[in-house]
C-alpha positions in Angstrom: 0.0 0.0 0.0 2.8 2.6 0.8 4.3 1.8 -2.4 1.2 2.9 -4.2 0.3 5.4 -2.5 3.6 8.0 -2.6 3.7 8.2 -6.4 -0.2 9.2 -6.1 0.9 11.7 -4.0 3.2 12.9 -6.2 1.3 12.8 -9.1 -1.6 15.0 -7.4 1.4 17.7 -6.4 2.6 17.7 -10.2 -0.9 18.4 -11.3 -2.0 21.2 -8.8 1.7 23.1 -8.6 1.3 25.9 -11.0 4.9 26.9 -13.3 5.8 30.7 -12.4 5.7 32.7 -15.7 6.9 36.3 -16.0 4.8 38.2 -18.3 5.3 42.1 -19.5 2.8 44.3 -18.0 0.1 45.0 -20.7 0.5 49.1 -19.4 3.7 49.6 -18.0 4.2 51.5 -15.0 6.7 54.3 -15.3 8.2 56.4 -12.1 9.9 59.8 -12.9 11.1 61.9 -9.8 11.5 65.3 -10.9 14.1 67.7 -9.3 11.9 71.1 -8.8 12.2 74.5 -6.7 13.7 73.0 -3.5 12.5 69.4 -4.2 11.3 67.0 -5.9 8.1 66.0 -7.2 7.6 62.1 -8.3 5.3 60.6 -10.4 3.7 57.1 -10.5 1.6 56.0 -13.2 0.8 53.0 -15.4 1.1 54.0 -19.4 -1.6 52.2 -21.5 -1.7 52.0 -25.5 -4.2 52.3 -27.8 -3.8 49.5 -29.7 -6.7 50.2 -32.5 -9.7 51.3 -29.7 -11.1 54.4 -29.8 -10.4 57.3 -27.8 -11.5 60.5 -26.2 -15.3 60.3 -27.4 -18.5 59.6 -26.2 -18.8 56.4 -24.9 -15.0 55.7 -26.3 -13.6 52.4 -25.7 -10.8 54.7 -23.8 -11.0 57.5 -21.6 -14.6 58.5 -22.6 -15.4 63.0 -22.6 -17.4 63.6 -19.6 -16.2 60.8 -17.6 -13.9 60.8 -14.8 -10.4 58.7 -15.8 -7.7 58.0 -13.9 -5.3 59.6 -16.1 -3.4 55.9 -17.2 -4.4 52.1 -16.1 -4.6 50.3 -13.0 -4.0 51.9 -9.7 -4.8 55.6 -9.2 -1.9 57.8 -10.8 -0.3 59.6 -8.0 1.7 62.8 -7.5 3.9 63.4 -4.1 5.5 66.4 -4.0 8.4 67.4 -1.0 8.4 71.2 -0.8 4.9 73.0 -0.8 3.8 73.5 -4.6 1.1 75.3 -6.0 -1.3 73.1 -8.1 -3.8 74.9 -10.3 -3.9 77.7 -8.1 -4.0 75.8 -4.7 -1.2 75.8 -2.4 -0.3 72.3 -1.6 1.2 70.7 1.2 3.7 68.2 1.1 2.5 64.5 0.6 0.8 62.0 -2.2 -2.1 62.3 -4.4 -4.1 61.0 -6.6 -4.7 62.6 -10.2 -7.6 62.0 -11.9 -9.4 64.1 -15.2 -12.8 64.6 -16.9 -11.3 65.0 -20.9 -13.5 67.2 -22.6 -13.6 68.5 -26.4 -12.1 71.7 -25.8 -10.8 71.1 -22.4 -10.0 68.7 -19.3 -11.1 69.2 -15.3 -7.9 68.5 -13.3 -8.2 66.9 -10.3 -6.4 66.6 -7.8 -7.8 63.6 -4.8 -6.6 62.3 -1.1 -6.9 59.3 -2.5 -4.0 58.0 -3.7 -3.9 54.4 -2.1 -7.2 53.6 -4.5 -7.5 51.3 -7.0 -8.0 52.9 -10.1 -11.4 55.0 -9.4 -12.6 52.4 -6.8 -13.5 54.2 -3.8 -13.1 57.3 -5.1 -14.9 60.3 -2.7 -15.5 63.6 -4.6 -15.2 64.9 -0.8 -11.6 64.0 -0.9 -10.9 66.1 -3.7 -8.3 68.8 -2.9 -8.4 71.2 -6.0 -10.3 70.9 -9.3 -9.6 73.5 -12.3 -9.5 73.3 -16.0 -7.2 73.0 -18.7 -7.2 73.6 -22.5 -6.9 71.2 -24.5 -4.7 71.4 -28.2 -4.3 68.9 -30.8 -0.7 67.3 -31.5 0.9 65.4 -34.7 1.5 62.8 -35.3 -0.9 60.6 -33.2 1.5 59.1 -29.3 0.3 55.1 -29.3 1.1 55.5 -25.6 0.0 57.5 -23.1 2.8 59.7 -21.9 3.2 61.9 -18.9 6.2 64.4 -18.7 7.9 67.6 -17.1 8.3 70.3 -19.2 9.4 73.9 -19.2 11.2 73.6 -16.5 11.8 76.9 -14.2 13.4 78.3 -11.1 9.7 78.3 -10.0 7.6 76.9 -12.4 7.1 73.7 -14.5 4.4 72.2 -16.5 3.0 68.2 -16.3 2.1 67.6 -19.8 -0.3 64.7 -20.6 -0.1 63.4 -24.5 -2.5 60.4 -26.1 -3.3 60.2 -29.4 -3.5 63.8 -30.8 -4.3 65.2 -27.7 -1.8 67.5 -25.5 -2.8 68.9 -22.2 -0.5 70.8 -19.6 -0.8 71.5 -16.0 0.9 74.3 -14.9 2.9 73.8 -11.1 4.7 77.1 -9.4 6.4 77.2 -6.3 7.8 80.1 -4.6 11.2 79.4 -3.4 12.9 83.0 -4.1 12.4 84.3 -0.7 13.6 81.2 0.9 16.7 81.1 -1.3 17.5 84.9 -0.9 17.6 84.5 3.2 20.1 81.4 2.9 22.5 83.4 1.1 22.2 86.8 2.7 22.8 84.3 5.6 26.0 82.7 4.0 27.6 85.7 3.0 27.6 86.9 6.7 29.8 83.7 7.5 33.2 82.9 7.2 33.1 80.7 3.9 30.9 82.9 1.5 29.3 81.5 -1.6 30.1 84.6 -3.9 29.5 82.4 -7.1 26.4 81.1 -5.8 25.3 84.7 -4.6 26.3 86.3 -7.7 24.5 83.5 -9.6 21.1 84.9 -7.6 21.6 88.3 -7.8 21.6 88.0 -11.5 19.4 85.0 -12.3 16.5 85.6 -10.0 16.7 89.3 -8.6 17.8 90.9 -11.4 20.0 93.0 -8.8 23.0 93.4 -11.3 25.3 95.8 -8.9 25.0 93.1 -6.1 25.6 90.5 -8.3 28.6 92.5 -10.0 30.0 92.7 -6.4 29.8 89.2 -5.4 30.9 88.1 -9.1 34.4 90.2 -8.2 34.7 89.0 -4.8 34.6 85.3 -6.5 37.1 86.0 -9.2 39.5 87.2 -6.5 39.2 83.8 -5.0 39.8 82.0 -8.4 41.9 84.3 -11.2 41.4 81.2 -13.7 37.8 80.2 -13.0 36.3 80.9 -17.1 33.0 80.4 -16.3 32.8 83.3 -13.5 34.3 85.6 -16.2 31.4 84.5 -18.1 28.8 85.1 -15.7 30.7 88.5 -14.8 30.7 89.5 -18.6 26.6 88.4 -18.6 26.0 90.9 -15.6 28.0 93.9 -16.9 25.9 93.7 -20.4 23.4 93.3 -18.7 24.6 96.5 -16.7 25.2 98.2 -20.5 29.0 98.5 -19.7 29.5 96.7 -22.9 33.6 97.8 -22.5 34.0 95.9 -19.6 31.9 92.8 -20.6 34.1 92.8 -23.7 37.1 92.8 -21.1 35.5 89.9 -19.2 34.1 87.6 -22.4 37.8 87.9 -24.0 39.2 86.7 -19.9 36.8 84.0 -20.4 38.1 83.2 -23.7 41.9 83.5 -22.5 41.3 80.8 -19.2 38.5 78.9 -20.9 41.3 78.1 -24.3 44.2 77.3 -21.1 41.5 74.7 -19.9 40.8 73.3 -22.9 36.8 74.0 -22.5 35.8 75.0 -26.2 31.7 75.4 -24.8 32.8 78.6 -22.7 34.9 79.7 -25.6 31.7 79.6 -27.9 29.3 81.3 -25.2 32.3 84.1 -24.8 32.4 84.7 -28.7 28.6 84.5 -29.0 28.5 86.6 -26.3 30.8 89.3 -27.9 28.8 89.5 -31.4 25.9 90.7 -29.6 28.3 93.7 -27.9 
């Protein structure tokens, strides 16, 4: 009896036990973390195709106008952002959410949920929204099988979230407001022993348009490095800027001079360019 009964024992595990296959996700989920302001804002979202369906119409095999989506496939598409952001025109804490949309013909409702944790649109509470708003909508050639999400325009303090299926584009628009913040860390630096003239001069000029201070803090750095091409560069920028065009000539042919010593050909192109346009 034993000796019959451990092969049917083994038989029965042969035909219940299930082989492990690997298989490629019919919509692929894609992750991008996006450096932004003083953080970073990441984004989580499955990417499906078209594959011949229709889509964006009524009663659409995909993404039907007038019905909420959930902006790709299977779990909810979320946003989580580190540094406060404002989406839409709502300031934002820091934390996850959920992005869902109502395409439209001539434009989409954003919306923004607490529910980020959701499957998909199960569960979803219009009380959890946090901010709705609406977007344009413009037509794009030729035809993305895929849908695609993406950063774009990429500022100091803004960005835009661009969605793209078929031959529709739609952007978000996300601001932060950082200048202040930044300004007080390096008023605060420059009052310490090891001041960050480049950086400060970098500010001055970029974001506060304050050419004498950044003129100031752009000397103070060359005195610290007599060979550093690119802060003759960003010193010839500020003094045009400043319509001393004499003394950004001076400072673009510097650039030239230590740039050629270094071998870096890219600052030897910005200093010519630069000088054409004196």
């Amino acid at each position: 009896m034993k000796k019959l009964f451990l092969p049917a024992v083994i038989a029965g595990i042969c035909l219940t036990a299930k082989a492990q296959v690997n298989m490629p996700q019919p919509s692929p989920t894609q992750t991008i973390v996006q450096n932004f302001g003083l953080g970073k804002i990441a984004l989580e979202y499955s990417r499906p195709s078209i594959k011949g369906r229709t889509l964006f119409e009524e009663n659409s095999d995909l993404a039907p106008l007038g019905k909420i989506w959930r902006t790709g496939a299977n779990a909810a598409t979320r946003l989580t952002f580190s540094d406060f952001v404002n989406f839409g025109g709502k300031d934002l804490d820091t934390g996850s959410y959920a992005l869902f949309t109502i395409p439209g013909k001539t434009e989409w409702e954003i919306i923004l949920n607490k529910g980020y944790n959701n499957d998909g649109l199960q569960n979803y509470k219009e009380s959890d929204d946090v901010v709705r708003f609406k977007v344009p909508v413009m037509e794009r050639t030729p035809a993305t099988e895929t849908f695609t999400m993406q950063f774009h325009n990429l500022r100091n303090e803004s960005c835009s979230l661009n969605l793209i299926w078929g031959n529709v584009f739609v952007s978000i628009p996300i601001t932060t407001n950082i200048k202040d913040r930044v300004k007080a860390q390096i008023e605060k630096a420059l009052m310490g022993n090891d001041k960050p003239y480049w950086q400060a001069a970098n500010f001055y000029y970029d974001w506060d348009k304050n050419y004498p201070k950044a003129l100031e803090n752009v000397t103070k750095a060359l005195d610290e490095n007599k060979d550093g091409f690119w802060i003759y560069m960003l010193k010839a920028k500020i003094e045009a800027a400043m319509g001393d065009k004499a003394n950004a000539k001076i400072s673009a042919q510097k650039c030239i001079e230590t740039a050629s010593k270094a071998k870096n050909d890219d600052y030897v192109k910005q200093a010519n360019l630069l000088l054409q346009t004196l």
